[in-house]
N, CA, C and O atoms as CSV, one atom per row, in Angstrom:
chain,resi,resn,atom,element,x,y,z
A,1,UNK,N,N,-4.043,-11.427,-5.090
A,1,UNK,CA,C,-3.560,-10.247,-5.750
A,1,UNK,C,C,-2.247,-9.772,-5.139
A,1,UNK,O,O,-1.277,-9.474,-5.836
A,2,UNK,N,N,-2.252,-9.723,-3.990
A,2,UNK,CA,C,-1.037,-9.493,-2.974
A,2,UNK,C,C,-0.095,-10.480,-3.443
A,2,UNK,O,O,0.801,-9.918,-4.072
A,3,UNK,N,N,0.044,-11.642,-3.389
A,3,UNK,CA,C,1.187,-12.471,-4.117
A,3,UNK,C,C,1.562,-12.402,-5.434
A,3,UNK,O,O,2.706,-12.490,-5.880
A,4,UNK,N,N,0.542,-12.241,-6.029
A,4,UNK,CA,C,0.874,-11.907,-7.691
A,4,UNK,C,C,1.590,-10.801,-8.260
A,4,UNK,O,O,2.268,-10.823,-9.287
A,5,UNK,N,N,1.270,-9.370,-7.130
A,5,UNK,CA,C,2.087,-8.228,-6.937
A,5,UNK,C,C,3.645,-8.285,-6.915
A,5,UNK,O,O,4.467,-7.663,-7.588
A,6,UNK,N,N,3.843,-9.487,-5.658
A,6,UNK,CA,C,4.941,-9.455,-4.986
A,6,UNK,C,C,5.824,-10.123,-6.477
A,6,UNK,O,O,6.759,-9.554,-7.040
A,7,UNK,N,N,5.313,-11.239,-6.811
A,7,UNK,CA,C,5.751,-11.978,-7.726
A,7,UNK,C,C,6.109,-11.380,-9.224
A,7,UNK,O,O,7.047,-11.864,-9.857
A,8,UNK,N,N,5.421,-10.451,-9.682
A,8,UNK,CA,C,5.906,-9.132,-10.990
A,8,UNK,C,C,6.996,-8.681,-10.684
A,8,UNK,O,O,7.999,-8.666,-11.398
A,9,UNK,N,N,6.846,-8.137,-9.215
A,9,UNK,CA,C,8.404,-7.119,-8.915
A,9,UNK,C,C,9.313,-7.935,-8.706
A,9,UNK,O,O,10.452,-7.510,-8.897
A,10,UNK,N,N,9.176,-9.171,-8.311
A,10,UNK,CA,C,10.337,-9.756,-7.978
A,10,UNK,C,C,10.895,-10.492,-9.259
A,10,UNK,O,O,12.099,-10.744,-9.316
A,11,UNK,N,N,9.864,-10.916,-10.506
A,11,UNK,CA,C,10.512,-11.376,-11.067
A,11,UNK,C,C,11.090,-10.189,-12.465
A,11,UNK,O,O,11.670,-10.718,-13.413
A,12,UNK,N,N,10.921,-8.933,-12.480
A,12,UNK,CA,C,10.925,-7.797,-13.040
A,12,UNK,C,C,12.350,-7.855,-12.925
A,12,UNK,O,O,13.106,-7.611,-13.865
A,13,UNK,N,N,12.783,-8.238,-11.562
A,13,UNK,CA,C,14.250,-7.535,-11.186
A,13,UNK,C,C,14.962,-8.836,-11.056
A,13,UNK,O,O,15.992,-8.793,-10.383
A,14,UNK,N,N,14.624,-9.976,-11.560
A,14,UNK,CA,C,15.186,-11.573,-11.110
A,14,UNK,C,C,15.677,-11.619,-9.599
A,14,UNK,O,O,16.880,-11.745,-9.369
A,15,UNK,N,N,14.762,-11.519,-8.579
A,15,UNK,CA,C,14.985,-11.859,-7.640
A,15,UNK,C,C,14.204,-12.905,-7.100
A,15,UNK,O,O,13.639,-13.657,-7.893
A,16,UNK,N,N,14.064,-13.094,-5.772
A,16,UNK,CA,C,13.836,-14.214,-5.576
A,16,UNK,C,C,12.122,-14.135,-4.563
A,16,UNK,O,O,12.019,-13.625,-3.447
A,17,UNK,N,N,11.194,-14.661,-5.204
A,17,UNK,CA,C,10.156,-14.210,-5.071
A,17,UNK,C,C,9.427,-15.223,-3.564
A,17,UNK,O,O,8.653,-15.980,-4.150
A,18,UNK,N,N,9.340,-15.496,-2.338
A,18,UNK,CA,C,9.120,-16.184,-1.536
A,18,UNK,C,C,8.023,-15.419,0.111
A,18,UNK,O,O,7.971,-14.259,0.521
A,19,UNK,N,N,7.362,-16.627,0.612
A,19,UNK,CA,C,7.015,-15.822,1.714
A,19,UNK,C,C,8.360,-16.528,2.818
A,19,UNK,O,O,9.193,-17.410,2.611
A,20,UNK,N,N,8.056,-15.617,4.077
A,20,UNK,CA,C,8.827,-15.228,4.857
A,20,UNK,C,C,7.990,-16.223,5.866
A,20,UNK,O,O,6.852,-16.565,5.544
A,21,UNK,N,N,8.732,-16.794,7.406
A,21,UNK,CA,C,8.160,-17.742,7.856
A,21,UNK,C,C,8.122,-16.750,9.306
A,21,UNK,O,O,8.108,-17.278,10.417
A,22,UNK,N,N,8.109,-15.598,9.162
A,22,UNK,CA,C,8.084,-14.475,10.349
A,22,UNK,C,C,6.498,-13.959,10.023
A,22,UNK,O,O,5.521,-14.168,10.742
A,23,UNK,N,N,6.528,-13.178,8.650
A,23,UNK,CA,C,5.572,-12.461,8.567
A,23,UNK,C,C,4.407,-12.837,7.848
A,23,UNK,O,O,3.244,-12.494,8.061
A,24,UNK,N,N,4.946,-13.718,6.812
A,24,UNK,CA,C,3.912,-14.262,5.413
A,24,UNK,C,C,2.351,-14.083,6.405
A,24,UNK,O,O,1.474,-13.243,6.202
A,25,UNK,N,N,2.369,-15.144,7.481
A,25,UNK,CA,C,0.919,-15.784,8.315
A,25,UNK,C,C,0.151,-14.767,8.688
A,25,UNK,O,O,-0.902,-14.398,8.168
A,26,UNK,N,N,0.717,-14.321,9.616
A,26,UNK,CA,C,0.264,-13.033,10.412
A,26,UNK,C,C,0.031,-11.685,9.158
A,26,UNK,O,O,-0.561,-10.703,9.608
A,27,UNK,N,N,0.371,-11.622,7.968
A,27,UNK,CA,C,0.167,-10.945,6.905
A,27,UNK,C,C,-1.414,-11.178,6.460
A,27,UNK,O,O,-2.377,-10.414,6.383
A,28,UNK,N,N,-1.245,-12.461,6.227
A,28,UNK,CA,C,-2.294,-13.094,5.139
A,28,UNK,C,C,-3.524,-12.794,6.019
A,28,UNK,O,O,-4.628,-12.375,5.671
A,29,UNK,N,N,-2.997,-13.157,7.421
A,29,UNK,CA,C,-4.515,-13.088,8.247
A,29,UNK,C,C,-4.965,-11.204,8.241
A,29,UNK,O,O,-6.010,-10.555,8.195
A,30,UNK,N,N,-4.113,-11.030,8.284
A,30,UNK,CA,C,-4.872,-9.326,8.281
A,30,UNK,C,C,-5.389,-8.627,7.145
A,30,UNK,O,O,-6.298,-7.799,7.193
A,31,UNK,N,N,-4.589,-9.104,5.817
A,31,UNK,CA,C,-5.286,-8.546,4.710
A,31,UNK,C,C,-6.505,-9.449,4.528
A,31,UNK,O,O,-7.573,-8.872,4.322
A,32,UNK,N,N,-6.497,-10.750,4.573
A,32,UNK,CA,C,-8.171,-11.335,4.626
A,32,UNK,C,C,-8.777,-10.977,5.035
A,32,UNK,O,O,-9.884,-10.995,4.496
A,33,UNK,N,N,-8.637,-10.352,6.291
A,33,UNK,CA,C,-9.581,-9.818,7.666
A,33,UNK,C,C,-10.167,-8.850,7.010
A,33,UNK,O,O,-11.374,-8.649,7.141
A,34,UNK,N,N,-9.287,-8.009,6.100
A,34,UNK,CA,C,-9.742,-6.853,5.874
A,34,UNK,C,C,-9.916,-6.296,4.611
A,34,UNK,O,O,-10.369,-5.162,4.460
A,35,UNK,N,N,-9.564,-7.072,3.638
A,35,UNK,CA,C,-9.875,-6.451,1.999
A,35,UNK,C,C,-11.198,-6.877,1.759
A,35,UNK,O,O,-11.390,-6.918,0.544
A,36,UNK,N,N,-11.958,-7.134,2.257
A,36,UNK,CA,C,-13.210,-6.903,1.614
A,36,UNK,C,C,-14.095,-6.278,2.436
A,36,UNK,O,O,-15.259,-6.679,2.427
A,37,UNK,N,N,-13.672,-5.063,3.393
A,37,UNK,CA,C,-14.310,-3.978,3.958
A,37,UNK,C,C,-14.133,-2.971,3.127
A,37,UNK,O,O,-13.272,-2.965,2.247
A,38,UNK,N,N,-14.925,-2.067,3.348
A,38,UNK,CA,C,-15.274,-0.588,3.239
A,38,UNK,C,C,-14.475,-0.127,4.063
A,38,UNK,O,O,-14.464,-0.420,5.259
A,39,UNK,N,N,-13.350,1.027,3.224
A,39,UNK,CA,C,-12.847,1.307,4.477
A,39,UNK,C,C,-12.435,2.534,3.702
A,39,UNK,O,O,-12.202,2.332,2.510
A,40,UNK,N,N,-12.239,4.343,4.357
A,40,UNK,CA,C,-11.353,5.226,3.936
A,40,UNK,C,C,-10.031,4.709,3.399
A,40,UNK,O,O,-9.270,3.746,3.489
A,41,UNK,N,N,-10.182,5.933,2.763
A,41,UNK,CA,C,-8.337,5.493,1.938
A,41,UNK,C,C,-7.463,5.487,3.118
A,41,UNK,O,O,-6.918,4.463,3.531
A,42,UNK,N,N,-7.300,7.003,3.820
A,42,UNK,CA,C,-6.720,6.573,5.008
A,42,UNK,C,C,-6.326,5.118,5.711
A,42,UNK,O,O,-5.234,4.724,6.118
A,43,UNK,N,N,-7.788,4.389,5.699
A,43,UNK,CA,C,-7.504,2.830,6.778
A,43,UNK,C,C,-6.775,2.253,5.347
A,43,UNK,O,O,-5.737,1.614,5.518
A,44,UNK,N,N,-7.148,2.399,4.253
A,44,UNK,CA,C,-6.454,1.209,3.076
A,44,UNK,C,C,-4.915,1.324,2.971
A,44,UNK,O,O,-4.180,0.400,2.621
A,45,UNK,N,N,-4.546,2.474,3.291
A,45,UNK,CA,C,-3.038,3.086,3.021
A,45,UNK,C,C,-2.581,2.488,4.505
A,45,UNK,O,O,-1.536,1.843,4.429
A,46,UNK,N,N,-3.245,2.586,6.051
A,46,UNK,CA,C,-2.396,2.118,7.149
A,46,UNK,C,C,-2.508,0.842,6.704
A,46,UNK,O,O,-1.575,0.050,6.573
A,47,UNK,N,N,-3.575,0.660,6.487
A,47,UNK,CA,C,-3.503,-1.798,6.268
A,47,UNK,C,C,-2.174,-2.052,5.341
A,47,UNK,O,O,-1.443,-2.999,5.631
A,48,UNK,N,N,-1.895,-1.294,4.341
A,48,UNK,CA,C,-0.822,-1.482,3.401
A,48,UNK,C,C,0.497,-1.027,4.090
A,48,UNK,O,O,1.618,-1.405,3.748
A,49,UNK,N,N,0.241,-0.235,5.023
A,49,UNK,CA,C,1.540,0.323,5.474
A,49,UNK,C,C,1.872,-1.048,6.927
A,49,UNK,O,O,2.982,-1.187,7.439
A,50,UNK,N,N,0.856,-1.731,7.252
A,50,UNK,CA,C,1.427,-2.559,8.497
A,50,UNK,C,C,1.516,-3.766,7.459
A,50,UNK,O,O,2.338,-4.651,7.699
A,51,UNK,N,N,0.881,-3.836,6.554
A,51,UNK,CA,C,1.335,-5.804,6.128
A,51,UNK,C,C,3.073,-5.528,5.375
A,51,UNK,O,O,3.867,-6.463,5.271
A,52,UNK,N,N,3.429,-3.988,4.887
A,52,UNK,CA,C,4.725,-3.775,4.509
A,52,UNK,C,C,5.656,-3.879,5.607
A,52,UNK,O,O,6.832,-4.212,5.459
A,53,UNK,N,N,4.893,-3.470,7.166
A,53,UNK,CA,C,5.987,-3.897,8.359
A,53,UNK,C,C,6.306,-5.462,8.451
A,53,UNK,O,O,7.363,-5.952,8.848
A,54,UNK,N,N,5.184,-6.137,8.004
A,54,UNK,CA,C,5.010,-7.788,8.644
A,54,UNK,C,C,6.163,-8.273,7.830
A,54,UNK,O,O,6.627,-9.403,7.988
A,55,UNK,N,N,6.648,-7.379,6.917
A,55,UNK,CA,C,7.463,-8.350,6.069
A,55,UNK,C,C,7.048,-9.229,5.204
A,55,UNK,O,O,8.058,-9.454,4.536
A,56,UNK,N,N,6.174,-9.891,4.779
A,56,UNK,CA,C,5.764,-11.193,4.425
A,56,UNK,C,C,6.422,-12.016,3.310
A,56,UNK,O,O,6.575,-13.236,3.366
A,57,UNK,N,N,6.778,-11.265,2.342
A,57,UNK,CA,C,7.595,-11.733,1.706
A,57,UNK,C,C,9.818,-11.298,1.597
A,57,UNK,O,O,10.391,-10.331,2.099
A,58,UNK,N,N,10.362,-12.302,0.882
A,58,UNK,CA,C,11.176,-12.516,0.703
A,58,UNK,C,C,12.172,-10.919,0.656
A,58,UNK,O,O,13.063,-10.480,1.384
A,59,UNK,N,N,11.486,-10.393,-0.579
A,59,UNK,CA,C,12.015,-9.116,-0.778
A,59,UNK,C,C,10.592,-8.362,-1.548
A,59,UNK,O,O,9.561,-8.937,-1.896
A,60,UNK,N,N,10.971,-6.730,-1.688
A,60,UNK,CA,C,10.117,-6.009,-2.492
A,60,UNK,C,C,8.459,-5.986,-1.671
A,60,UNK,O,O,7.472,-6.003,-2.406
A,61,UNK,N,N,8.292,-5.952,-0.310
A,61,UNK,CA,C,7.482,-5.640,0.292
A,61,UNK,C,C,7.003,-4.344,0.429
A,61,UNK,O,O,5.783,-4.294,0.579
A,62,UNK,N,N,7.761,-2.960,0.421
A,62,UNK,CA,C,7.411,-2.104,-0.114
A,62,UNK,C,C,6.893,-1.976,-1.128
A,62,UNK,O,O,5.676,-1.797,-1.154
A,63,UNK,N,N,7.545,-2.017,-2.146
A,63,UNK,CA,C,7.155,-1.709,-3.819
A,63,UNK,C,C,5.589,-2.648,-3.543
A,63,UNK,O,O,4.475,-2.143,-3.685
A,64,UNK,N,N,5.831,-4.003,-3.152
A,64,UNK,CA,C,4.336,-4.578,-3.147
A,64,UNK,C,C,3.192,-3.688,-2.281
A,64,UNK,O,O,1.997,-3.878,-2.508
A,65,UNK,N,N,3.479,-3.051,-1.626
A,65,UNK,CA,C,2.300,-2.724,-0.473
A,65,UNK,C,C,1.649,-1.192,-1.144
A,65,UNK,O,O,0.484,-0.794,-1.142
A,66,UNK,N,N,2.967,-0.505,-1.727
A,66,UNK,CA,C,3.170,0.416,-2.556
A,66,UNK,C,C,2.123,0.759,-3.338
A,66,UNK,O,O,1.241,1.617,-3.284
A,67,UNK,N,N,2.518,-0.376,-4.306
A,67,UNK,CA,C,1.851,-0.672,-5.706
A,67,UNK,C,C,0.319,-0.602,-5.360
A,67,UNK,O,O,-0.472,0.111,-5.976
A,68,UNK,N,N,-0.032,-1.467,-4.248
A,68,UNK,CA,C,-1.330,-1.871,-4.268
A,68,UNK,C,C,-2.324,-0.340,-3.700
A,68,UNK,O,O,-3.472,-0.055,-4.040
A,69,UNK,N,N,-1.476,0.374,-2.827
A,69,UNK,CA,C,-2.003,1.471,-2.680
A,69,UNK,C,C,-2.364,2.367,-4.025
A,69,UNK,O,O,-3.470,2.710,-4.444
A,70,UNK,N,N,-1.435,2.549,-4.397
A,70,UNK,CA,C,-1.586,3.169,-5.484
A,70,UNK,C,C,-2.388,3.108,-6.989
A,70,UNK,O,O,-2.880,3.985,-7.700
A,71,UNK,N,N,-2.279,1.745,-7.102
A,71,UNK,CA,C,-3.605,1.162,-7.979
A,71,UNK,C,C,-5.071,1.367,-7.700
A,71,UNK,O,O,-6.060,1.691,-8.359
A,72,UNK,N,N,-4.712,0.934,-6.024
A,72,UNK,CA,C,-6.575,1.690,-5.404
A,72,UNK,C,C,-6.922,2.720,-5.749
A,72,UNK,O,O,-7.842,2.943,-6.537
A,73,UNK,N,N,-5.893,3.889,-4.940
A,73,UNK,CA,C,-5.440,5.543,-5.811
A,73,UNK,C,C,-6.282,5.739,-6.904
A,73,UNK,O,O,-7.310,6.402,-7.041
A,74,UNK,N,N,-5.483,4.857,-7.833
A,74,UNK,CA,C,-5.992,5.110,-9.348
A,74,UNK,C,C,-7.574,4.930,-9.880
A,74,UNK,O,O,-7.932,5.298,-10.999
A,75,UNK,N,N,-8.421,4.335,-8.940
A,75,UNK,CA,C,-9.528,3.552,-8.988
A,75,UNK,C,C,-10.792,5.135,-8.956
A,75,UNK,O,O,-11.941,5.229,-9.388
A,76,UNK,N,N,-9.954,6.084,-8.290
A,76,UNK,CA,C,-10.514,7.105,-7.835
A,76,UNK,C,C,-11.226,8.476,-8.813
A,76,UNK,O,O,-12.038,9.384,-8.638
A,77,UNK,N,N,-10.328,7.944,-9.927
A,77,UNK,CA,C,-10.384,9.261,-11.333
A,77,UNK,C,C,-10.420,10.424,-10.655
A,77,UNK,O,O,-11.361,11.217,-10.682
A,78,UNK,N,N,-9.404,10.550,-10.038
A,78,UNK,CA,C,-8.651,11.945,-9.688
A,78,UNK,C,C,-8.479,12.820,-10.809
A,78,UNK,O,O,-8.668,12.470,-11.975
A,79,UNK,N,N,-8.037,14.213,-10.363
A,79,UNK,CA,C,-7.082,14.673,-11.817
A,79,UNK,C,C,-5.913,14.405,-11.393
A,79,UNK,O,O,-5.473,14.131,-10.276
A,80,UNK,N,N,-5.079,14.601,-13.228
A,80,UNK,CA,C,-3.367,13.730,-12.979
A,80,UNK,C,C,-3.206,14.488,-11.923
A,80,UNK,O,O,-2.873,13.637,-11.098
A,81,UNK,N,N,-3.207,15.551,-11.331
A,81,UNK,CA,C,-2.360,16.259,-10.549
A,81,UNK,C,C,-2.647,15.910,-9.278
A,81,UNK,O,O,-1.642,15.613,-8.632
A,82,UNK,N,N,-3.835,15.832,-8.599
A,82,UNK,CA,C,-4.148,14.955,-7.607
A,82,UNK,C,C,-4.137,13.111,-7.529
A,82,UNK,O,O,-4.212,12.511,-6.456
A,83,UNK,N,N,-4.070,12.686,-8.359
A,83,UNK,CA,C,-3.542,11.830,-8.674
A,83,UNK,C,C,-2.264,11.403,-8.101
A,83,UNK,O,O,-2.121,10.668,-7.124
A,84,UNK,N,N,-0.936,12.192,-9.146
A,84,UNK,CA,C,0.083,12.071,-8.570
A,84,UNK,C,C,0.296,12.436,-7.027
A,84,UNK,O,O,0.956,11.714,-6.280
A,85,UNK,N,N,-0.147,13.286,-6.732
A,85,UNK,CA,C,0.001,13.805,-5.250
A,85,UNK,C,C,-0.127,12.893,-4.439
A,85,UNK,O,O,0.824,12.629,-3.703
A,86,UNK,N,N,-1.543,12.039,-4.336
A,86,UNK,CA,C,-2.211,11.376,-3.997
A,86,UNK,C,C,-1.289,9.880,-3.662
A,86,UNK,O,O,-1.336,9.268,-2.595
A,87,UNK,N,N,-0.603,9.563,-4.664
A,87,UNK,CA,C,0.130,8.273,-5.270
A,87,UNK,C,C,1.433,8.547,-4.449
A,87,UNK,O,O,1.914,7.643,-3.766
A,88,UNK,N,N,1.901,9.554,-4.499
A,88,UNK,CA,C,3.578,9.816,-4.150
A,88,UNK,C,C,3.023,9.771,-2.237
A,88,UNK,O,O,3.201,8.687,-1.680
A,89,UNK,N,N,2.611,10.537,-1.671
A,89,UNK,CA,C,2.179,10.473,-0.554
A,89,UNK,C,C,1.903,9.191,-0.130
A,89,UNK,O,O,2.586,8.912,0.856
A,90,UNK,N,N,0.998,8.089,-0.566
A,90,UNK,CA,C,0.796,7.370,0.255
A,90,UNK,C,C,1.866,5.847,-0.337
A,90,UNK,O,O,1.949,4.772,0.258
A,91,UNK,N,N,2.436,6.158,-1.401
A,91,UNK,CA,C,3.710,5.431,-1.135
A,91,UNK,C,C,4.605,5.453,0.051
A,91,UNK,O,O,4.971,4.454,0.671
A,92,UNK,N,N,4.941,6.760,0.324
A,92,UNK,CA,C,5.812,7.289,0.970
A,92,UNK,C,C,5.035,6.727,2.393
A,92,UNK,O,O,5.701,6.056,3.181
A,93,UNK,N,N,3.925,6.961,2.617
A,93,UNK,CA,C,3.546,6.333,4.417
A,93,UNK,C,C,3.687,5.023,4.299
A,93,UNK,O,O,4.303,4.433,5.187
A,94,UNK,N,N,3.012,4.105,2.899
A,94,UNK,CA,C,3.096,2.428,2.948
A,94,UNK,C,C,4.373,2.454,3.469
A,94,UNK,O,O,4.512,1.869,4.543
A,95,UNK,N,N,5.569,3.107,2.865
A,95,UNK,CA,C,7.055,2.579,2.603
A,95,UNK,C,C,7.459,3.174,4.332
A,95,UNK,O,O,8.502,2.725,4.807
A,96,UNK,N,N,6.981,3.738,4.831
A,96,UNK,CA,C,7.244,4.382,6.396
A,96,UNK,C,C,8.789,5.521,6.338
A,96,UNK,O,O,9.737,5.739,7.092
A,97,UNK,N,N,8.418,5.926,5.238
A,97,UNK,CA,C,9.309,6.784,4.989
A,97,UNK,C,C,8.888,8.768,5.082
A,97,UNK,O,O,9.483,9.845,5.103
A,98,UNK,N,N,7.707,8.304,5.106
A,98,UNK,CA,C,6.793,9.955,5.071
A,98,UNK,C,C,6.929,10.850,6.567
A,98,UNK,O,O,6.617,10.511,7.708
A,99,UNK,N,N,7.287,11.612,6.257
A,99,UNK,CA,C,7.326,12.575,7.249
A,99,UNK,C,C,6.051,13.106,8.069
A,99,UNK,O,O,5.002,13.199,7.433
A,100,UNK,N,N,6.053,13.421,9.274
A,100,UNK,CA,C,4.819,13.985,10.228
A,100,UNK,C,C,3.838,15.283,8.722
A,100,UNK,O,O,2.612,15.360,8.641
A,101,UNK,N,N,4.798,16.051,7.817
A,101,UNK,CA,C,3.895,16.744,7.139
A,101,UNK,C,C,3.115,15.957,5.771
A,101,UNK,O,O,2.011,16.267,5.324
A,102,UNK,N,N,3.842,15.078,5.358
A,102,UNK,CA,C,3.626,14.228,4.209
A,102,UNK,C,C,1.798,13.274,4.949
A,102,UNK,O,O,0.785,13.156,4.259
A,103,UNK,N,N,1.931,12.789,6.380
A,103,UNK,CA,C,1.219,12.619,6.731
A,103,UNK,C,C,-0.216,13.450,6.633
A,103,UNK,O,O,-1.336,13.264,6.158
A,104,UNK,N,N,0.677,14.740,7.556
A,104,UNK,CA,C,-0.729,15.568,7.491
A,104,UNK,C,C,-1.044,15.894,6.078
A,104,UNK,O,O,-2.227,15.590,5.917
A,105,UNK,N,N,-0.555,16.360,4.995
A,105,UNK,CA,C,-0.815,16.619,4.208
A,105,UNK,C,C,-1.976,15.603,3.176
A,105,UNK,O,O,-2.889,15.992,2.448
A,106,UNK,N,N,-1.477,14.138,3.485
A,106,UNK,CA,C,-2.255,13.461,2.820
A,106,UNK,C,C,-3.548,13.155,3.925
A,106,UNK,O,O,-4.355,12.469,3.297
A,107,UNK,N,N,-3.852,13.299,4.756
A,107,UNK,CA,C,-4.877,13.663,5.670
A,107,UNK,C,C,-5.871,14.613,5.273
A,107,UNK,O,O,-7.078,14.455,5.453
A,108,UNK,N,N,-5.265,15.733,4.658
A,108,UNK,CA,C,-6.061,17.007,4.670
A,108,UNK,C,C,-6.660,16.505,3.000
A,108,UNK,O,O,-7.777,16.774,2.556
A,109,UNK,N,N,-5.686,15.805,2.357
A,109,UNK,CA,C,-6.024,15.416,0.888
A,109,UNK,C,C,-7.624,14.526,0.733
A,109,UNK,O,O,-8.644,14.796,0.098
A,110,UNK,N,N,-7.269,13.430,1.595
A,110,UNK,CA,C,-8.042,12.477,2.431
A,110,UNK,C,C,-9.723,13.349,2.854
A,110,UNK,O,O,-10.712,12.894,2.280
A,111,UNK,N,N,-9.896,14.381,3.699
A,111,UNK,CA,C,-11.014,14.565,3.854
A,111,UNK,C,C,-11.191,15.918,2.594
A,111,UNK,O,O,-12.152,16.682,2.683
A,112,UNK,N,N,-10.778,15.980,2.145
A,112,UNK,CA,C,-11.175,16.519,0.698
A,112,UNK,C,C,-11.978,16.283,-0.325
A,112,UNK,O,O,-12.425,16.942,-1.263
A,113,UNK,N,N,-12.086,14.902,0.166
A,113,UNK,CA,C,-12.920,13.819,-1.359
A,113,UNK,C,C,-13.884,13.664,-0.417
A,113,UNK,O,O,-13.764,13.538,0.802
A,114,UNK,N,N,-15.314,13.695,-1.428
A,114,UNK,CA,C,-16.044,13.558,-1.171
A,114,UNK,C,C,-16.832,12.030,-1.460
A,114,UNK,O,O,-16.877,11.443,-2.541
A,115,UNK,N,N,-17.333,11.658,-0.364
A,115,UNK,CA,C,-17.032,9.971,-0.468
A,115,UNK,C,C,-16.121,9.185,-0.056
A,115,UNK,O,O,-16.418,8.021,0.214
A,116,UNK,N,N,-14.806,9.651,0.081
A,116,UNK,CA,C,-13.442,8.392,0.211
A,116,UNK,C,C,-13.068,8.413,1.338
A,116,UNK,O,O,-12.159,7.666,1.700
């Protein structure tokens, strides 16, 4: 699913869709390790936010790590409004662009749900 991701965005924008001989390995082994746990959204959003550090692919490792958060997100039947909240926030940590409040904020979002 993770390659097939990478491979939409990259070919969306005609770029060049490849793994990386730094990160691809050390990628693959951690999301195996770990997509078929149970895990808080919290742990699903850091796993997405370190395989977006590993680099693994060519280009569009954000948007990929992104995406996949956010599809989980969606899995949740939020309302739109938590929803979006929900979606924009943990883009923003996958992409390591979120601020110390964007953090807390999606933290406080995080033990809000009951179940997740």
């Amino acid at each position: 699913m993770v390659v097939w991701q990478n491979r939409q965005l990259c070919d969306a924008k005609h770029a060049h869709h490849g793994p990386t001989s730094d990160g691809y390995q050390e990628c693959r082994e951690l999301w195996e390790e770990n997509r078929l746990k149970e895990m808080a959204i919290e742990e699903m959003v850091e796993l997405c936010r370190k395989c977006h550090r590993l680099a693994p692919f060519t280009n569009f490792n954000g948007n990929t790590f992104s995406a996949i958060a956010r599809a989980l997100l969606d899995g949740l039947q939020l309302s739109a409004q938590s929803a979006a909240f929900a979606r924009s926030l943990a883009g923003h940590i996958v992409a390591g662009v979120a601020s110390e409040e964007e953090v807390e904020a999606f933290r406080r979002f995080c033990e809000g749900l009951d179940g997740c």
